[in-house]
C-alpha positions in Angstrom: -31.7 -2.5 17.7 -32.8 -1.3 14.5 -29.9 -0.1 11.8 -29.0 3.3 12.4 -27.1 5.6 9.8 -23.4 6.4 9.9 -22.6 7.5 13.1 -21.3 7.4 17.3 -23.0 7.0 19.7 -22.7 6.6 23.7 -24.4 5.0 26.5 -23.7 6.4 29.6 -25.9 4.1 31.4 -23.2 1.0 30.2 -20.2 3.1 29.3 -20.8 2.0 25.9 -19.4 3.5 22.5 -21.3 2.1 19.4 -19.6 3.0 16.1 -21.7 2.3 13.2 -21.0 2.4 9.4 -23.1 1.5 6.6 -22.7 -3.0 6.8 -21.1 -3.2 10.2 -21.2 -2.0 13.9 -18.2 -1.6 15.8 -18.6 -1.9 20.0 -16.6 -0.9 22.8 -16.8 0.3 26.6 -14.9 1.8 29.3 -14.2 -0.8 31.9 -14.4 0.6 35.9 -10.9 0.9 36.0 -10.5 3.3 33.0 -9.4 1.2 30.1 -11.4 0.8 26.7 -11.9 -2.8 26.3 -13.5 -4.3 22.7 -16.9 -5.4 22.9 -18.1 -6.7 19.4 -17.4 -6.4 15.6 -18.9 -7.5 12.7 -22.3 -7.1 10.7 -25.7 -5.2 12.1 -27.2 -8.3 12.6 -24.1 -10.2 14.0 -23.9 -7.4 16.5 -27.6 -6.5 17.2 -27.9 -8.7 20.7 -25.0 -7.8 22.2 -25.5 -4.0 21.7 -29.1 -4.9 23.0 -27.7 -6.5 26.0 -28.4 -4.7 29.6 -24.7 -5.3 30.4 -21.9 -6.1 29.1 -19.1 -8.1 31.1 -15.8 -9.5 30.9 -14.9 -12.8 30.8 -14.3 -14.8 33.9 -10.5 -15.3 35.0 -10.2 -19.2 35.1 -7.7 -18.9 37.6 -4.8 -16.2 38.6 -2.4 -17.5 35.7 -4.9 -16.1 33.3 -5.4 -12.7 32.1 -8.9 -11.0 32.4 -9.9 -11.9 29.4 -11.4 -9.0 28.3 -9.3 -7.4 25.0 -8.1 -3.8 25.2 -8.3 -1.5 22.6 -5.1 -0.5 23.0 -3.0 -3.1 24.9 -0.5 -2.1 28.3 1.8 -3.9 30.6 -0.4 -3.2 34.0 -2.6 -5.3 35.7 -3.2 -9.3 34.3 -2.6 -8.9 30.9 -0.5 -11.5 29.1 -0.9 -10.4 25.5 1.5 -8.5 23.6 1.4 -4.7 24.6 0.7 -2.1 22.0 1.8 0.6 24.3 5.0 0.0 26.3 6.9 3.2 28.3 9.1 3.5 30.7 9.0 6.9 33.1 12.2 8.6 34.9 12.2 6.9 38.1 12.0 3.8 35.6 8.3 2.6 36.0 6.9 0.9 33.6 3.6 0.7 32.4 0.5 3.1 31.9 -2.6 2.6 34.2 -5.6 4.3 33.1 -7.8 6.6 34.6 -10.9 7.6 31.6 -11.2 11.7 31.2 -13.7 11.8 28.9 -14.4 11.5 25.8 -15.3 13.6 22.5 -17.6 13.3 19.4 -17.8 15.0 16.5 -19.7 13.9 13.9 -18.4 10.7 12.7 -15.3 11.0 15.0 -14.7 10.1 18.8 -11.7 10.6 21.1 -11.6 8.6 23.5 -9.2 10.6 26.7 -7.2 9.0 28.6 -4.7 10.3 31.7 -2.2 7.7 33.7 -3.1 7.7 37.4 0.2 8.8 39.2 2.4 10.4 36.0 1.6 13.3 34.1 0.9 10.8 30.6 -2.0 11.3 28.5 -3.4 9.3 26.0 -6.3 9.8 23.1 -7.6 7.0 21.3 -9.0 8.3 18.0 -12.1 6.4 16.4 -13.0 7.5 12.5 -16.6 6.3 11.0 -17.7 7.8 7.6 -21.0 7.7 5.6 -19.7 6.2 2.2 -17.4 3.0 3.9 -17.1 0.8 6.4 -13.7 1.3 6.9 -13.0 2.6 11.0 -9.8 4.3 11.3 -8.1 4.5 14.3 -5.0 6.3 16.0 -3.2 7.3 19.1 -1.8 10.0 20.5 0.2 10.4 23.4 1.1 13.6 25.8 3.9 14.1 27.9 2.3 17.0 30.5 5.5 16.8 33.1 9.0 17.5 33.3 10.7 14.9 32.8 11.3 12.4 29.0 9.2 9.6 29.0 10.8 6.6 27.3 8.5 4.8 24.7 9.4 1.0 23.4 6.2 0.8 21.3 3.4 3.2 20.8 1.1 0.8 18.1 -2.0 2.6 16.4 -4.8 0.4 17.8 -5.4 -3.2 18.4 -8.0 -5.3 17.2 -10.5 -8.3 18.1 -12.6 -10.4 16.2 -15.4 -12.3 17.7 -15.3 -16.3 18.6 -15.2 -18.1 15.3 -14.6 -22.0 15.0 -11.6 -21.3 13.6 -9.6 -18.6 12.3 -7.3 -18.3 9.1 -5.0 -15.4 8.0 -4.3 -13.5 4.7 -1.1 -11.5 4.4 1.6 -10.7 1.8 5.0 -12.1 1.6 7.5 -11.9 -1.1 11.3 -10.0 -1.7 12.9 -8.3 -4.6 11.8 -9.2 -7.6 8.8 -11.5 -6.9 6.5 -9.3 -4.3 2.9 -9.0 -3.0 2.5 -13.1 -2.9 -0.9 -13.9 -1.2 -0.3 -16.6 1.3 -3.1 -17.9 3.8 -2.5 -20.5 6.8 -4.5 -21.2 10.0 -3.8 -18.9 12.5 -1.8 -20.9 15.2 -2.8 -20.8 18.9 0.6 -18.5 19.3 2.2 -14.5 18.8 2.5 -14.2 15.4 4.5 -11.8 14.0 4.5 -9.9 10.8 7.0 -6.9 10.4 9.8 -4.7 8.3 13.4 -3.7 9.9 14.2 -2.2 7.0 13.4 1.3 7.7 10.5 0.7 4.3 7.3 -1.0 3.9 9.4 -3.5 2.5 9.1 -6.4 -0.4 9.2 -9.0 2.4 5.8 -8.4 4.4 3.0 -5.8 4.0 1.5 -4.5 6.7 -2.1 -6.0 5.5 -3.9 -8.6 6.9 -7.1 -10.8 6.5 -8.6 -13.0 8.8 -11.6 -15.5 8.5 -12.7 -18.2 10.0 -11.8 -20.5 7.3 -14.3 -20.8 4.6 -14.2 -17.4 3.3 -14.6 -17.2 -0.7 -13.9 -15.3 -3.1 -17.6 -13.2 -2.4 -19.1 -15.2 0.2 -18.2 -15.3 4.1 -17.4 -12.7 6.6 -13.7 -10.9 6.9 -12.1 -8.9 8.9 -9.2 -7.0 7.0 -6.9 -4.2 8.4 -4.0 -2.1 7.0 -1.6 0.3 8.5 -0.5 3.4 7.0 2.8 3.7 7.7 5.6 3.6 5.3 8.8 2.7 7.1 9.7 0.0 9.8 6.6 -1.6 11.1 5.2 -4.2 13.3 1.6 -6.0 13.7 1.6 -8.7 16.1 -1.5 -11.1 15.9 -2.1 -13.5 19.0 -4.6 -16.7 19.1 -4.7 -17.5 23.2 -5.0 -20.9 24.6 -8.9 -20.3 25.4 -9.2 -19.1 21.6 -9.5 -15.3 21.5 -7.9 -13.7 18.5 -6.5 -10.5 18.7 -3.6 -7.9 16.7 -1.8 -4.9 17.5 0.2 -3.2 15.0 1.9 0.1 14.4 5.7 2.3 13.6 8.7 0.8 14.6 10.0 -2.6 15.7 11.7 -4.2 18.4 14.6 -3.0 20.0 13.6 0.8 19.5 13.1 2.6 21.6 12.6 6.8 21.8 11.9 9.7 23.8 8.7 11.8 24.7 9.5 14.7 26.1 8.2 17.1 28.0 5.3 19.0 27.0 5.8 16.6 23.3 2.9 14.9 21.9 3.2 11.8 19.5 0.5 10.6 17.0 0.9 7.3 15.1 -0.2 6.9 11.6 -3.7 5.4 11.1 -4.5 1.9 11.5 -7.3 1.1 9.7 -10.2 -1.8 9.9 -12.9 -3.2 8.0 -15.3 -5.8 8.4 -17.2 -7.7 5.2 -19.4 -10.1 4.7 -19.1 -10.6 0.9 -15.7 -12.5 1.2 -12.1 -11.8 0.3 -13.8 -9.8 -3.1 -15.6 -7.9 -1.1 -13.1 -6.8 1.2 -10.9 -5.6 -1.6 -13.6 -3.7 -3.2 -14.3 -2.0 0.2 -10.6 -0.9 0.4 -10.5 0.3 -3.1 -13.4 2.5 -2.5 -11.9 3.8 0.4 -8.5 4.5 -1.0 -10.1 6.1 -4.1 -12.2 8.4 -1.6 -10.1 9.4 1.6 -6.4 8.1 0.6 -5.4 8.6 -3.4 -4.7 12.6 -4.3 -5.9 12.2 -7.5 -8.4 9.3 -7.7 -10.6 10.3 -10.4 -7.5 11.1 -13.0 -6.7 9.0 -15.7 -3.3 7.4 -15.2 -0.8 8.1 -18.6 0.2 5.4 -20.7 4.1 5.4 -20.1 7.8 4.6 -21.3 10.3 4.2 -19.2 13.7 4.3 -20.6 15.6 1.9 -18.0 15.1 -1.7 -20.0 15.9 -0.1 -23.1 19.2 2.3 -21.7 20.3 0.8 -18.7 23.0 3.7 -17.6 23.9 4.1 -20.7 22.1 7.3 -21.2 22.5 10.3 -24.4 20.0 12.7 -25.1 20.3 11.7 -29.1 19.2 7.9 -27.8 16.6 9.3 -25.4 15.0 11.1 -28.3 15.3 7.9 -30.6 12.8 6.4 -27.9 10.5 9.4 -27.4 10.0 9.5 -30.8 9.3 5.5 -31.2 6.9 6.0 -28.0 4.9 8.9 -29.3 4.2 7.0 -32.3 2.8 4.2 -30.5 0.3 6.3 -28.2 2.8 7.0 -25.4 1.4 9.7 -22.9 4.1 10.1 -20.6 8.0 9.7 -21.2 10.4 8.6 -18.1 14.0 9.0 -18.3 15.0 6.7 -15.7 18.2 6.4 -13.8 21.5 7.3 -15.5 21.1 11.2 -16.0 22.9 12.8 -13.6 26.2 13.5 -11.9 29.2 10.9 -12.9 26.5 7.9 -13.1 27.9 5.1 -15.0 27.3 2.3 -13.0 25.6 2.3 -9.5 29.2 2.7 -7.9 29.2 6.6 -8.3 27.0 10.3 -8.9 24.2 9.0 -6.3 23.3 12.4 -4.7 24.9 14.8 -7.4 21.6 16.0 -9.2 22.5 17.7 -12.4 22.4 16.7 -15.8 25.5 14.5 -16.7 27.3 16.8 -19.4 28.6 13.9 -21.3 25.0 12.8 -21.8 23.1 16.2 -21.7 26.2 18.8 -22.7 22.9 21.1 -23.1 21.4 20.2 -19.8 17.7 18.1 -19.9 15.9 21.2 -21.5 15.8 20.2 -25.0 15.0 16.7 -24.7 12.1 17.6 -22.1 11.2 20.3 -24.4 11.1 17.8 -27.6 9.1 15.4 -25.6 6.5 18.1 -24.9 6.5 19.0 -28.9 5.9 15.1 -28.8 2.4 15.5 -27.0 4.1 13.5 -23.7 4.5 14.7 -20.4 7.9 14.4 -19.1 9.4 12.2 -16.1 12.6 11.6 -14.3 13.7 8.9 -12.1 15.2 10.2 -8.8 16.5 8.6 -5.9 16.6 11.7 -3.5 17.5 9.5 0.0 20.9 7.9 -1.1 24.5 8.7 -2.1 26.8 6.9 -3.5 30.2 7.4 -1.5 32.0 8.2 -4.9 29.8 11.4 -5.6 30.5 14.8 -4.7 27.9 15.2 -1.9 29.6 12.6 0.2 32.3 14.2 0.1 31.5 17.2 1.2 28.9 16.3 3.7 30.0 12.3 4.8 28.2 13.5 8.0 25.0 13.6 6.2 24.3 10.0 6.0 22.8 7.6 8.4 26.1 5.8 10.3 26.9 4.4 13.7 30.0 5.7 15.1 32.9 2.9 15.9 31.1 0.5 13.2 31.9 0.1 9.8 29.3 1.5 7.4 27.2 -0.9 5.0 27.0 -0.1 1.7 23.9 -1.8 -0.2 24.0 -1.5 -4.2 27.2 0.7 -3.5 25.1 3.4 -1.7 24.2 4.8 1.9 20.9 6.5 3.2 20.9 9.9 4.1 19.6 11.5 7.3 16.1 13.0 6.4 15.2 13.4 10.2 18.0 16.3 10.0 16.7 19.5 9.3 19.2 20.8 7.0 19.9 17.3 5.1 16.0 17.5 4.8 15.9 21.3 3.5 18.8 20.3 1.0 16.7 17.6 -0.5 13.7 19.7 -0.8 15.6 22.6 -2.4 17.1 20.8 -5.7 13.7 18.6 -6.3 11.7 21.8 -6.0 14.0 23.4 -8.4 14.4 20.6 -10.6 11.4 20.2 -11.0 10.4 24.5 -11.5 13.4 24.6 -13.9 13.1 21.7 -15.8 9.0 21.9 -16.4 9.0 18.2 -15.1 5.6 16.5 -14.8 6.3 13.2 -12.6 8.7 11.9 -10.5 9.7 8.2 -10.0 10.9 8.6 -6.8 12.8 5.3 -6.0 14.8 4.3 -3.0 16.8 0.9 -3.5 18.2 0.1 -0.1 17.2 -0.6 3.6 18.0 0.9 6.2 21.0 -0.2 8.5 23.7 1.1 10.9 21.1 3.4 12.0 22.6 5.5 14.0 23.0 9.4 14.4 26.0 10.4 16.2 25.4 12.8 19.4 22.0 12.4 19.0 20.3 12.5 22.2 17.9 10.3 21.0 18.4 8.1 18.0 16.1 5.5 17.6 14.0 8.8 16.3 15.7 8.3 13.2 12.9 5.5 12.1 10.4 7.5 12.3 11.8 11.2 11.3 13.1 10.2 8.5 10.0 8.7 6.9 8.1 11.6 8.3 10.3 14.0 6.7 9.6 11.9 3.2 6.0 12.8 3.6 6.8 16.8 4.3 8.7 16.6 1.3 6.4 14.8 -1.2 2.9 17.2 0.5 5.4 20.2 -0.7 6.5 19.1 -3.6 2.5 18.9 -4.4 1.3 21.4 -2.1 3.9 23.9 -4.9 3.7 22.2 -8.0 -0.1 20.7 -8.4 0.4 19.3 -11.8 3.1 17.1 -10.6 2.6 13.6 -10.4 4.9 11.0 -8.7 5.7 7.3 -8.8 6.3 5.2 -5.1 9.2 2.7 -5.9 11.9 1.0 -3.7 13.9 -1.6 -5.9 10.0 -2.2 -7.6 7.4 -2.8 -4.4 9.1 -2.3 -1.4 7.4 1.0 -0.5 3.5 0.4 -0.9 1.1 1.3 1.4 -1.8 3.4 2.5 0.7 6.0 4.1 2.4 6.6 0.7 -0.5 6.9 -1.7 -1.4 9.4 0.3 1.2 11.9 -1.0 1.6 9.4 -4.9 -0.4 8.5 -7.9 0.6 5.1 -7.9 3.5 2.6 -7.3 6.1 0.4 -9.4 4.6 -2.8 -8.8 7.8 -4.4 -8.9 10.8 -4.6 -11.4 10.2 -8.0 -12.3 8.1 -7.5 -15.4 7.7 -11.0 -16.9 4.3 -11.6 -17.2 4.0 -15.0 -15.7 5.4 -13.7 -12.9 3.7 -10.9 -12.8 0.1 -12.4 -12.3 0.7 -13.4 -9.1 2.0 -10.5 -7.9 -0.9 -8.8 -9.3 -3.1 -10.8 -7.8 -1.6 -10.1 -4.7 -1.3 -6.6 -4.9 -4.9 -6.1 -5.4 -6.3 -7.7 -2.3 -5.6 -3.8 -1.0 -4.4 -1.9 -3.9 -7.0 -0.6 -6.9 -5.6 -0.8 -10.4 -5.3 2.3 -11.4 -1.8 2.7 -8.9 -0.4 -0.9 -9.9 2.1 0.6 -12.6 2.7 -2.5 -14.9 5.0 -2.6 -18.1 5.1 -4.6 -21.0 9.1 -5.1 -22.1 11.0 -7.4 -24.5 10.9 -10.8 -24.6 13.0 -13.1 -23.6 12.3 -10.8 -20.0 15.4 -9.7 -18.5 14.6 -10.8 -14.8 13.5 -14.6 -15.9 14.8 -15.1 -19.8 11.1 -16.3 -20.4 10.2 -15.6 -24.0 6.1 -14.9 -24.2 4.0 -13.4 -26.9 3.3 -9.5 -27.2 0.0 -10.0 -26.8 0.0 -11.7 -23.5 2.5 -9.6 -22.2 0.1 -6.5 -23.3 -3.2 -8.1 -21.8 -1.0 -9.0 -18.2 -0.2 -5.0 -18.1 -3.7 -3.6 -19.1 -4.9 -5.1 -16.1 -3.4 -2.3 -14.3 -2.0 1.5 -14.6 -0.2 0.4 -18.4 3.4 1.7 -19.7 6.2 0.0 -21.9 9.8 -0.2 -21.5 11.9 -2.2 -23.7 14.1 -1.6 -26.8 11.1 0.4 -28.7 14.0 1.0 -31.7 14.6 -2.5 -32.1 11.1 -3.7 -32.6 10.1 -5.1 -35.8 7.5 -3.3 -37.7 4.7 -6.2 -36.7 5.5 -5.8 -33.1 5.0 -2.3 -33.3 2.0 -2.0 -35.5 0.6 -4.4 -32.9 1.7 -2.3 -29.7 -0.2 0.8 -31.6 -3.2 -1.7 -32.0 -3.2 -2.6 -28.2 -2.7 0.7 -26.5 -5.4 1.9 -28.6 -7.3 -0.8 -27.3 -6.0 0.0 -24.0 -7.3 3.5 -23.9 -10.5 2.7 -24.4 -11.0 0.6 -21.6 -8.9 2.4 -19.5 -11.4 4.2 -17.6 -13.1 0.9 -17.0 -10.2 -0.4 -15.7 -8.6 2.0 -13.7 -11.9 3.5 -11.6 -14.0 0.5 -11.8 -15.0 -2.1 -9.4 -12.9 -5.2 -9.3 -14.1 -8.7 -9.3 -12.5 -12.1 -9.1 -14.5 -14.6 -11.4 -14.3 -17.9 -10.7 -12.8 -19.7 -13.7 -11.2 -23.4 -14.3 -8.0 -24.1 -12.3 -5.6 -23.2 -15.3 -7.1 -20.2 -16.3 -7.2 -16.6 -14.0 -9.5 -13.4 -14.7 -10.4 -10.2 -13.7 -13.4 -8.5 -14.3 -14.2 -4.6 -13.9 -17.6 -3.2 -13.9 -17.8 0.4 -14.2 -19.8 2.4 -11.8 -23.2 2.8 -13.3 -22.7 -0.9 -14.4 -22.9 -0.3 -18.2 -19.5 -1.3 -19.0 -17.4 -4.1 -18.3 -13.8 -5.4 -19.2 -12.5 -8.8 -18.5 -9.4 -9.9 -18.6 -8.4 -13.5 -18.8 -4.8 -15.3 -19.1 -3.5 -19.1 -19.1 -0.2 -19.7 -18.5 -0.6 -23.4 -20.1 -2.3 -25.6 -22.0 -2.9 -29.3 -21.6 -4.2 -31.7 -23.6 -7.8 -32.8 -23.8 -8.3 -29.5 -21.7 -11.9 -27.9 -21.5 -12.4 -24.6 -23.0 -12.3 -22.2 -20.1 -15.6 -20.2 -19.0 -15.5 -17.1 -16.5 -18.7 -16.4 -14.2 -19.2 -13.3 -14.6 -21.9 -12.3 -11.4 -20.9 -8.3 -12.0 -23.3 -8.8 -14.9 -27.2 -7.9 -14.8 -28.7 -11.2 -15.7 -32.0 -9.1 -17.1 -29.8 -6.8 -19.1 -28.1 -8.1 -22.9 -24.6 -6.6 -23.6 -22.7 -6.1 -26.3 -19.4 -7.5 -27.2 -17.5 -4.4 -28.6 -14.4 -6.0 -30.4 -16.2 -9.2 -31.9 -19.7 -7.4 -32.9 -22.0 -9.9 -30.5 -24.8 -10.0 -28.2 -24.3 -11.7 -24.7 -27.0 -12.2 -22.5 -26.2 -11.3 -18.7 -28.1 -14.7 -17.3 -26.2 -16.8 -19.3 -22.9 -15.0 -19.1 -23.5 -15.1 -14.8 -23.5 -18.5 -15.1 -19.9 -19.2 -17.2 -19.1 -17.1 -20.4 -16.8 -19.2 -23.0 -12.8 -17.3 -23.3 -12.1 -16.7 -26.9 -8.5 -18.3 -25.7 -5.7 -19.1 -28.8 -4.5 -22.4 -28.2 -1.1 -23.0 -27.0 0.9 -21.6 -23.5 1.0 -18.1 -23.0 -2.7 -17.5 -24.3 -4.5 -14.7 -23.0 -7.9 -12.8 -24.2 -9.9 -9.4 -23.4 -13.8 -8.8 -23.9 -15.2 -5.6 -23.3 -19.1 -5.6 -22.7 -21.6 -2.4 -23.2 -24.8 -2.7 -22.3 -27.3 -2.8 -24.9 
């Protein structure tokens, strides 16, 4: 079959939907008895005989302990299926299970809907397909339809599942991590078992990421085909991935986890948030590359913005906030470069400590006895923007909210609430908690003339309960929903603002979220040792320009690691850059140097925030990033090591980006390079000793 432009297309003949995008086809069919089944995914060519194939059929059952073999597209508990389910309900006269009868189906343009409708129960079901011209990224969705009288109980409505064709073996990529040391890329053979990776926290959550890689084992860096999805959801989640005995690999994933469960009701409909796909065969490089581009395209509000150099007060203040020390540090940032000035938490209410003023939004009077106009209007004289840190979904119980509204927060009755960092979560899935919320940022922000918001949540969810509720377990999912309503106003009324996704640093990250934010707080451990791997990590899906990354004193207050300026600058240039730190207690060589460096910064920043990342291959103590801007005439590379042996080589980075016919040149050290030789390992300019670290920025000539 020869390669056909972005598009769907059906066979009636076979019952056979063929999704194509630019590098990959994507192949499935309506089985006799109603249910999509997955047929093939990968490349054109990977793809091309079984699309040319006169039919398609299933596997053969091996005997009546086995399932059918052939994978659904979205897994249910009827008939010989084994697998996990990605759709599990229960109707009123307590049947369980959906059995599919196909109603048709829809295309429009790049899009198809798939329709679905249960066979004795008044259920439908639409599985929604997403192909555009400029990725290969599919999306995919679900949505379900209660057309009778009576609730229909659902234990797990996932977005989509997935299958990858029969490799030799099969390996997995995914994120693992906690507070304070996030985003850490693990792979492991896939074991022939169910697999689970999830959050019950009611967040994305630092622990997991609901992103995942697979290959078949040999995968590099930009060689080897992978399949990659991600799910844009931003509370509890759930992806299970499954390797059967006869070696089929398959995932489901979507809201929620176990144990929920929630009502449909009559005449409700349900959509789940996308779940999204890729295939590549350029290797785990390419793959991110292909996920930047998408975010950038169809995800990020403000993609093609430069993102402000920034100071954030909390390293420097802690709690102990004044408007005549805020000013001391707006005035120290603004003569380094600053572009954007955060006040972080402390501002507000009777906050001290975290013990009390959570939920009381107005200027602390002992700090601010003239309110947060005049240092927001100083810092505007100063050339910044202005930000605030606000936690809008918690209270403290020692605040004056509680107490007049201890209803308003998420509890279980007869149970004894948890308190995490002295605070509880508020009920966003109730209207007039979720109105309140939206009333002071609105005005907060209309009053105040504020230009971002850091908008942090530092606890998980638990006792989640919701007294009188007829149906509780909604809480998971109304409550993050109501987030996003909030956020899409906030925007939607105020398009200047911008705003920050943080929960204690990383917890909240994911495609659901940048969809209504600029970018996110990495994580609040800010060494820069640390923080390379949890770069690294965060970049297998993220692009750079929403990986907020500061540079703050040394020794660093999460490790007590003392490094050098410089490194600690080159670690946060690799990213969306800002400072924190005690800017008033910097010696006049630290600061002339900080001046030097964000100027340095700014330069390259378009490079590095909107270009194309690469990973170049470089000795085993020594990491890099390289970023080739669109039109390929600039480059920036990047390149750290943590350690120094002796008799150890001088490190080169291969630097394939480059066009080995073009020459560039070296901008801060007045040279020619030639592309060829550079492809094939360029020499880092590394100082000797730990903690060395070096930046080249390449025009070409």
């Amino acid at each position: 079959m020869r390669a056909l432009p972005p598009s769907v297309v059906y066979d009636p003949a076979r019952r056979l939907w063929l999704l194509t995008t630019p590098a990959s086809r994507y192949l499935l069919r309506e089985d006799p008895d109603g249910s999509p089944r997955h047929v093939a995914w990968g490349s054109h060519e990977a793809t091309e005989a079984v699309a040319a194939a006169e039919a398609v059929a299933a596997p053969t059952i091996a005997s009546s302990f086995d399932g059918d073999g052939a994978a659904d597209e979205l897994g249910i508990e009827t008939g010989a299926r084994f697998g996990p389910a990605g759709l599990q309900i229960r109707f009123a006269d307590g049947t369980r299970g959906a059995q599919w009868a196909g109603a048709g189906h829809g295309i429009d343009g790049g899009h198809l809907v798939i329709r679905l409708r249960d066979r004795r129960y008044p259920l439908r079901a639409e599985l929604h397909y997403r192909v555009r011209p400029d990725t290969d990224v599919i999306e995919r969705w679900t949505v379900l339809a209660n057309d009778g009288q009576e609730p229909i109980t659902v234990g797990r409505a996932d977005s989509a599942a997935w299958s990858v064709p029969l490799l030799t073996d099969y390996r997995m990529s995914h994120l693992v991590g906690g507070w304070n040391h996030e985003f850490q890329l693990r792979r492991s053979q896939v074991p022939v078992a169910e697999t689970g990776f999830t959050s019950r926290r009611g967040l994305t959550s630092h622990h997991a990421n609901p992103w995942l890689a697979i290959d078949d084992g040999t995968a590099e860096e930009d060689r080897g085909s992978v399949w990659s999805t991600a799910l844009a959801w931003s509370g509890s989640w759930r992806i299970t991935l499954h390797r059967d005995p006869a070696d089929r690999l398959t995932w489901t994933g979507g809201l929620g986890h176990e144990g929920l469960s929630w009502t449909l009701g009559p005449g409700q409909t349900f959509d789940t948030p996308v779940f999204a796909g890729l295939h590549t065969g350029d290797g785990f490089g390419g793959a991110s590359r292909a996920w930047h581009d998408y975010l950038r395209r169809h995800v990020i509000p403000t993609p093609q913005e430069d993102r402000p150099v920034v100071y954030n007060s909390w390293e420097a203040t802690g709690f102990t906030v004044d408007e005549a020390g805020q000013l001391r540090l707006a005035e120290a940032a603004a003569r380094l470069g600053v572009e954007l000035f955060v006040l972080d938490d402390g501002w507000f209410g009777g906050r001290r400590d975290d013990t009390a003023g959570l939920g009381d939004w107005r200027p602390y009077p002992g700090a601010f006895p003239r309110g947060l106009g005049p240092l927001v209007q100083k810092v505007h004289q100063l050339g910044m923007r202005f930000g605030l840190w606000v936690e809008p979904e918690m209270v403290n119980a020692d605040s004056d909210l509680y107490r007049e509204h201890p209803d308003w927060v998420v509890h279980t009755p007869n149970r004894d609430p948890t308190e995490l960092r002295h605070q509880l979560m508020l009920d966003y899935g109730r209207e007039d908690v979720a109105r309140w919320a939206h009333r002071w940022l609105d005005q907060l922000v209309r009053e105040h003339g504020i230009d971002f918001l850091k908008w942090d949540a530092n606890r998980a969810v638990t006792d989640a309960g919701r007294p009188g509720h007829p149906d509780p377990d909604r809480l998971w999912i109304d409550h993050t929903r109501a987030v996003y309503r909030i956020m899409d106003q906030l925007r939607a009324d105020h398009p200047r603002l911008r705003i920050e996704a943080c929960a204690g640093g990383g917890g909240r990250a994911d495609a659901g979220i940048l969809a209504r934010t600029d970018q996110v707080w990495t994580s609040d451990n800010t060494d820069p040792v640390d923080r390379l791997a949890i770069q690294h990590g965060f970049g297998m899906f993220f692009p750079p320009e929403v990986m907020a990354a500061w540079v703050t004193d040394s020794p660093n207050i999460a490790t007590g690691r003392s490094t050098p300026l410089r490194f600690r600058f080159h670690v946060s240039m690799a990213g969306a850059f800002g400072l924190g730190g005690k800017l008033t207690e910097w010696t006049p060589e630290e600061l002339a140097e900080a001046a030097e460096l964000i100027a340095v910064y700014k330069r390259i920043r378009r490079v590095v925030q909107h270009g194309v990342l690469y990973r170049p291959a470089t000795d085993g103590c020594t990491a890099a990033v390289h970023y080739a801007s669109a039109d390929g005439d600039e480059h920036v590379i990047i390149a750290w090591r943590v350690e120094t042996g002796f008799g150890q080589r001088r490190p080169v980075a291969r630097l394939t980006a480059l066009d080995p016919a073009a020459e560039y040149h070296d901008v801060d050290r007045d040279a020619r390079l030639s592309g060829a030789v550079a492809r094939t390992g360029l020499a880092l300019d590394l100082p000797a000793g730990d903690y060395a670290s070096t930046l080249v920025h390449l025009r070409r000539v």
